[in-house]
N, C-alpha and C positions, 0 to 999 in steps of 0.2 A: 750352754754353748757360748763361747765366747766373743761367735759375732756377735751378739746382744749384747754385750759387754763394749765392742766397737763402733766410732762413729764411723769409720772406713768401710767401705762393704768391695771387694776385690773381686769384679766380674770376669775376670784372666780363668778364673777356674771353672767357667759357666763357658760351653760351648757357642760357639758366635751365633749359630742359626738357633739356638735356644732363644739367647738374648732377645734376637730382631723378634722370635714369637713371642716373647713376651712383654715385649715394648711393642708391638701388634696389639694385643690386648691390651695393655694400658689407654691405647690412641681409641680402637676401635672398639673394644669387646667382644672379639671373638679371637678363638684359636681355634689352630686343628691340630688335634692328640691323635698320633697315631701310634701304632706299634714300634716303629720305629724312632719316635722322640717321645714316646710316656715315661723312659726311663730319665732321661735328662729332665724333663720336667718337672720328674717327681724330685730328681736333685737338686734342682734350682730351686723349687718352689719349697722346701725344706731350709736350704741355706739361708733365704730372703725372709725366711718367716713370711711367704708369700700366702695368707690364707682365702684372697680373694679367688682363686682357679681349684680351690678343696673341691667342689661340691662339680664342677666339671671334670676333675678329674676321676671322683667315685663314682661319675652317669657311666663313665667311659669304661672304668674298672670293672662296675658290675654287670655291663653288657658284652663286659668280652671274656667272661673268667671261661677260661679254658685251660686245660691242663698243660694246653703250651704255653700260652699267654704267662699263665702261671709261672713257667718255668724259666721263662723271660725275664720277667720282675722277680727281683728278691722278695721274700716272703715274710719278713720283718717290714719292707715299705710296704706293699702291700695290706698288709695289715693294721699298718699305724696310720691309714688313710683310711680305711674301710673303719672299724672300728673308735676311731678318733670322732669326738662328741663336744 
């Protein structure tokens, strides 16, 4: 990945109500993952090499796997969160 390769990190491509949750978390330690922004999360939290929200994201992932939910999230993230060790 070539942000790794950058000291600039360009949060234009991070939705702004992503950002503020996760600059929430930073401050407080907590987020809410909902249906509605797991998918953005999962984008962000990929682009950042953010690995501190991994492990709440797979509580969140593995209690809602449903065939919709499923069909929501792409099934490549999904699985490289689920799977990823």
């Amino acid at each position: 990945m070539k942000e790794v390769q950058e000291h600039d990190v360009h949060l234009e491509i991070i939705d702004d109500a992503i950002v503020n949750e996760l600059l929430n978390f930073i401050y407080s330690g907590e987020i809410i993952i909902t249906f509605d922004n797991v998918k953005s999360l999962l984008h962000a939290l990929d682009y950042l090499l953010f690995e501190e929200l991994r492990e709440t994201i797979i509580v969140f992932l593995k209690s809602s796997l449903t065939v919709k939910f499923l069909a929501f999230i792409w099934p490549s993230q999904v699985l490289s969160f689920l799977v990823r060790d």
